[in-house]
N, C-alpha and C positions, 0 to 999 in steps of 0.2 A: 772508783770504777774506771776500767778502760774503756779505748773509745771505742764503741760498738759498730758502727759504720765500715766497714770495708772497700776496697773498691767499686764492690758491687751490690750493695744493700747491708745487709747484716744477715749472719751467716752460722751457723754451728751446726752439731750432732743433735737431733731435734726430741724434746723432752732432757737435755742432758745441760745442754748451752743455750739453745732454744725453746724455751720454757712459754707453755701458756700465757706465767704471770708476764714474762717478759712484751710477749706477743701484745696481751691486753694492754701494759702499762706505754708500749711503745705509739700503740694505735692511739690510744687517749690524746700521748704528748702530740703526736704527727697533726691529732684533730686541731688541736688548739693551735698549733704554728701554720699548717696549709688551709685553713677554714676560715681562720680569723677575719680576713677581708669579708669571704661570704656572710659573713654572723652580721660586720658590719655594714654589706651593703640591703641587708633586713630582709634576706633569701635563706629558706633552710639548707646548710651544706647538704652537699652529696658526694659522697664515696664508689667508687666502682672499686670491687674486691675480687679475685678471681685466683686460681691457683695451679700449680698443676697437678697429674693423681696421686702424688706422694700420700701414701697412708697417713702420715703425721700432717698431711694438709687438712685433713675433714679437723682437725681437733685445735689448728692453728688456727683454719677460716675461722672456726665458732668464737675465739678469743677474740680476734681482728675486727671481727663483726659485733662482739658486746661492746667493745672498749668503743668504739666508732658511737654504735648507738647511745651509748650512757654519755659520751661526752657533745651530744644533741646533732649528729650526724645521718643524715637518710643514706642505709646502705642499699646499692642496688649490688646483688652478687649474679655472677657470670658465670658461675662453676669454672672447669676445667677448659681452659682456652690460651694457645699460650700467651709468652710476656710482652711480645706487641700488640695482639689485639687488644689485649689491658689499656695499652699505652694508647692505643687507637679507641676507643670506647671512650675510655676520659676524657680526649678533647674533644671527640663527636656527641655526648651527647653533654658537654656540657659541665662536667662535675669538676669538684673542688682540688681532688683527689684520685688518684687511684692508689691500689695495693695490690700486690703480687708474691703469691707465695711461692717461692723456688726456690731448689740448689742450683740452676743450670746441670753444667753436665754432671757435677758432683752425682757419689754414690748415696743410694735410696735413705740409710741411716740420716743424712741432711737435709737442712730445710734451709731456708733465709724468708725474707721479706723485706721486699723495693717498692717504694715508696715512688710514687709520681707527683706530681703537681698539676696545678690547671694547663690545659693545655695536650696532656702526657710526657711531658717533658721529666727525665730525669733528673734530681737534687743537685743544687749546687753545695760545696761545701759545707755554703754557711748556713744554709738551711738544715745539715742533717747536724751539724754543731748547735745550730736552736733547738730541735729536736729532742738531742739527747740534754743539752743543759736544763730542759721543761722534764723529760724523763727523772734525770737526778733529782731535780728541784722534788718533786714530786710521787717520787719513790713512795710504796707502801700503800698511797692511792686515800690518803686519809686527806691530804690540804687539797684535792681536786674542787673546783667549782663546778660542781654537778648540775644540771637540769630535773627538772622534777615535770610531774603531770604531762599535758601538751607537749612541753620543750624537747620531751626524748626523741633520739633518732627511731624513725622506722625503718623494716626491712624487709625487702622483699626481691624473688629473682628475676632477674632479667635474661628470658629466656629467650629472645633475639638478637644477645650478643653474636651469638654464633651467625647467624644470616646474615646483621648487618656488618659484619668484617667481613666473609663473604662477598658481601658485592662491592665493599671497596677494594679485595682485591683485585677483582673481574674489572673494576672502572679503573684501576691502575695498568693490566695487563694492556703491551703495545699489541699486540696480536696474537691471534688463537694457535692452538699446540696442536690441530687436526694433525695426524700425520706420525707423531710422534709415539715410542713406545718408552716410559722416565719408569724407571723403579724407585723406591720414598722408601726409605730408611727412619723414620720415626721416633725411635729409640725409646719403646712406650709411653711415651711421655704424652707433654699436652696440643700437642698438632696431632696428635693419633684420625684424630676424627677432621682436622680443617683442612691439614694438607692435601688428602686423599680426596677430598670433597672438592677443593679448590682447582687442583691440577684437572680432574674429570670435568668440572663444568667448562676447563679450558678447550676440553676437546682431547686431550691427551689418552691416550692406553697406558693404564695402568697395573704397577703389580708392587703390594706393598708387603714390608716385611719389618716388623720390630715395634707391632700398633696392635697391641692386644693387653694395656697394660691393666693391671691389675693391683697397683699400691705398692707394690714390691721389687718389681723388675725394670722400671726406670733407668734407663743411660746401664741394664746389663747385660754386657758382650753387643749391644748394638748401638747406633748412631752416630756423630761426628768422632766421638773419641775410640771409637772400636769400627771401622772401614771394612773390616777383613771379610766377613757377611754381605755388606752390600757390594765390594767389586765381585765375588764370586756372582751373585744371583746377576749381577747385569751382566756378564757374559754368560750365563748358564740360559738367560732369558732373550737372550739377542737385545738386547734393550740399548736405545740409541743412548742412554745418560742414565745416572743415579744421582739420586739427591739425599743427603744423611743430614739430618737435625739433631738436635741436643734436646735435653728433656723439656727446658722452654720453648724452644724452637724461637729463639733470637737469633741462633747460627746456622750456616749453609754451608756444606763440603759438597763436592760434588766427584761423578768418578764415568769417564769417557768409554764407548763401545768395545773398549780393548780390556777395563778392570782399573785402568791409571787413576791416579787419586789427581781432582784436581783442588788446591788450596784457597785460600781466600785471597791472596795476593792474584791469582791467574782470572779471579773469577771477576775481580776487582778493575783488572787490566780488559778482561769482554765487555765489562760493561760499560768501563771509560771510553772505548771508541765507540759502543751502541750509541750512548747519548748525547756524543760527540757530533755524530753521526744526524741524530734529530735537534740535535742544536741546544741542549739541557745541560750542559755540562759545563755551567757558569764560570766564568772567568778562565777556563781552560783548564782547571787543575782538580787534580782528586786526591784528597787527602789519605797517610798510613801514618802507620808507629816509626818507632825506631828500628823494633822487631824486623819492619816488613825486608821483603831478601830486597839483595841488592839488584839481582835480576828482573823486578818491579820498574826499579827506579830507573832502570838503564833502557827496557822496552819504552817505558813511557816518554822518554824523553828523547827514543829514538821518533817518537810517535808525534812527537812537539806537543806532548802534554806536561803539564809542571808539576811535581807530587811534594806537596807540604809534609814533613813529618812530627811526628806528636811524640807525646811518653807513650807504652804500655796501657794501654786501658782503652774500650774503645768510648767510654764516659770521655775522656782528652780529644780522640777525634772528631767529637758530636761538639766539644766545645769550640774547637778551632772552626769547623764546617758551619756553626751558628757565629761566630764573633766574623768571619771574616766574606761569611755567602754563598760559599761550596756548595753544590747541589751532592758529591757522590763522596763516600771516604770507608774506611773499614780498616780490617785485623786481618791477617795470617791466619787466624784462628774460623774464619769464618762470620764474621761480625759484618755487615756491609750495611752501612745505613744511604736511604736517599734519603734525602732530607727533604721533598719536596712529596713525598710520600708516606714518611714512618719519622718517625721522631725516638725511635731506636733500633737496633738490630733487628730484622724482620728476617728470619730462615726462609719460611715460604714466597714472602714476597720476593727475595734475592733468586731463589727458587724457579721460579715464575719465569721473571725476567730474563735469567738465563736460557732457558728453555726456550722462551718466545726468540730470542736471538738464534737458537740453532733453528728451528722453524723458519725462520725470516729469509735467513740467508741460504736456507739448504747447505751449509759447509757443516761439519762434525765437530762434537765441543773439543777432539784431541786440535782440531785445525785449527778452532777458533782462541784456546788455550798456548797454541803453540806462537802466538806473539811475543810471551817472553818464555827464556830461560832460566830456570829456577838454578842458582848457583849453588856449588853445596855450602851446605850451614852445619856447625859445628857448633853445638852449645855442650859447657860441660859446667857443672854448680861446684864452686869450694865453698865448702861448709867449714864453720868453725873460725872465722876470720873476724877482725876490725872492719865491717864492709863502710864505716863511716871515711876512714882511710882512701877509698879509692881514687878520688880527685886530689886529694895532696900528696901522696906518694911520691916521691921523686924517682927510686927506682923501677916505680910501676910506668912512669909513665914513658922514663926510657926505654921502658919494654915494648909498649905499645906503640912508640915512636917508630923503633926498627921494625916491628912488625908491620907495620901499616908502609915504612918505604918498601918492606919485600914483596905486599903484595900488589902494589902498584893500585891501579884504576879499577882492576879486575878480582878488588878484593875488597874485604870493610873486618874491620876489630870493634865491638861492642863492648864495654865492662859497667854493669850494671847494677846496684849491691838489691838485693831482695828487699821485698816491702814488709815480709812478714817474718824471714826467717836468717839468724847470723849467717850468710852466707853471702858470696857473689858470683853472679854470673856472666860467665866469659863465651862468649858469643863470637866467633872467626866465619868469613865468608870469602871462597876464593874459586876458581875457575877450574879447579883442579883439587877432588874430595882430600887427598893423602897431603896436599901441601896447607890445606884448614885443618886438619887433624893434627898436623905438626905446629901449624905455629898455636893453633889451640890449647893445646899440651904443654908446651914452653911457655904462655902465659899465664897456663891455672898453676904451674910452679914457682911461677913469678908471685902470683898473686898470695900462696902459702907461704912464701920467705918473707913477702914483705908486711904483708898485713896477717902472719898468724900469731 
């Protein structure tokens, strides 16, 4: 068996790779690794499960939820809410566990399922490696130590998830959105119903588009990975900002009174001076990837702020922001954790926040955005390559050597090999599109001679 864990839960085309049996035999093993303490401090675990409307979620929850209660777990389920307030639910009220059924932005045919810990806190390696080794052990489901009579988990809904994330967001917001007209982007997903509720009780005018889902149309043609829909309605709407989620609504894009997309890197940069600004922004520094542009890193530090960088994942940036005390960190992609608020990617809460800052200040998010310079970024994938090669190459890294003297201060070379697929990725950032396109180009040719 391969290892099933991905960067971000465990993931496939659902009923194909994503199997019931799997679902139930994962939930079982997950009980007996994340519960074990509760079993023995002589408390019935408790699971909080919740999903988003993916059609294949009704038939996953049901699997997540027997394997939970047969292996002596009290399920409380949440329905359709997204993957932070999972995350937020499980350390608020207390449970063992949570579960969350999602693709993120992936298309409607995928499912996954992310696993929490006490707290809400996402898995550490070694836990999802215990995991799956209790999963193999126990494959088939015949040597399980089952519970019988009393012992079995009960289940029942918990239908004040939805209110109580609600007013933790309202008690996280710095200030009220009167004033304000935000269009919400939703991408039918599972904010369809919080975000829309959350930003109104802020006091905001609102006008939503891509919250009507129905099982099937999930992250289609709308939300972070499709913008093209929300910059039109917010200029068509006069609308001071847009806010686009992903079908979890862990992620936050946003798009200014002109149509301008703005990324998670710029959104990242508003809010490091916001709580800079109230005094939150621990040790001075705000955590990105390696991804993040270089234009990030050059504002910030014009800003005399310090930016740690991680791998790829924002699971890396939550790790460095807890080992080291970071209050603020996130993705290019939209990912922005506070750490003193979410314990993961939180779209709406990011949402919020940003909005409360144009509010606050009366300046406009193009103004407030316009702290940094997004540099152009050139990514091109060669496929088909030795991506193990990368770091030892001698003529690669002559490549990159020249590369990186021509582009000076004003420039960065990325070469990255894929986590999933023979391929690697050559990543060129420089001050000027045509001269990252060129040196771009001259290294994925590099990278084909030398490693294909």
């Amino acid at each position: 068996m391969g290892r099933l864990f991905g960067t971000d839960g465990v993931r496939g085309v659902a009923n194909a790779d994503l199997t019931a049996e799997l679902a139930l035999g994962l939930s079982v093993a997950a009980a007996h690794v994340l519960a074990e303490a509760g079993t023995f401090e002589g408390h019935r675990a408790t699971a909080v499960v919740g999903r988003d409307p993916r059609a294949s979620g009704e038939f996953l929850e049901a699997a997540v939820v027997a394997g939970l209660a047969s292996a002596g777990v009290d399920v409380l389920r949440v329905g359709v809410l997204p993957t932070p307030a999972v995350a937020y639910l499980t350390g608020a009220l207390g449970a063992d566990l949570g579960v969350m059924l999602s693709a993120s932005h992936n298309a409607m045919p995928d499912n996954g399922i992310k696993f929490f810990a006490r707290g809400g806190h996402k898995l550490a390696d070694e836990l999802e490696a215990r995991i799956e080794k209790v999963y193999a052990q126990h494959r088939g489901g015949d040597s399980w130590d089952r519970p019988t009579g009393g012992g079995v988990g009960r289940v029942s809904d918990y239908d004040e998830g939805f209110d109580k994330y609600i007013a933790h967001l309202m008690g996280v917001l710095p200030n009220r959105l009167d004033g304000l007209k935000v269009v919400l982007d939703e991408a039918h997903g599972a904010a369809s119903r919080v975000s829309p509720e959350a930003f109104a009780r802020a006091g905001a005018e609102i006008v939503t588009i891509g919250a009507e889902p129905d099982g099937l149309n999930i992250n289609d043609g709308y939300g972070s990975t499709h913008m093209e829909r929300l910059r039109a309605a917010v200029v068509e709407q006069g609308a001071d900002l847009g806010i686009a989620h992903d079908g979890d609504a862990d992620r936050c894009l946003a798009v200014d009174a002109a149509g301008d997309e703005v990324d998670g890197d710029q959104i990242l940069a508003v809010l490091a001076l916001a709580m800079r600004e109230a005094g939150q922004l621990r040790k001075n520094t705000v955590v990105g990837t390696v991804m993040s542009n270089l234009g990030f890193k050059l504002a910030m530090e014009g800003e005399g702020i310090e930016v740690v960088q991680t791998g790829v994942g924002d699971r890396y940036v939550l790790e460095s922001m807890k080992e080291h005390g970071y209050a603020l960190g996130g993705e290019q992609s939209g990912h922005v954790i506070v750490l003193d608020h979410a314990t993961t990617g939180d779209g709406t809460l990011t949402g919020l926040m940003l909005a409360a800052r144009v509010a606050a200040t009366g300046r406009t998010l193009a103004d407030l955005a316009g702290v940094m310079t997004r540099l152009p970024q050139i990514l091109i994938n060669v496929p088909d390559v030795d991506k193990s090669r990368v770091g030892t190459s001698p003529e690669l890294a002559a490549a990159v050597t020249e590369a990186e003297r021509e582009l000076g201060s004003t420039g960065r070379v990325l070469l990255r090999p894929s986590g999933t697929e023979p391929l690697v990725r050559v990543m060129v950032e420089a001050a000027d599109i045509e001269q990252a396109k060129a040196v771009a180009e001259r290294l994925a040719d590099v990278v084909k001679s030398a490693l294909g």
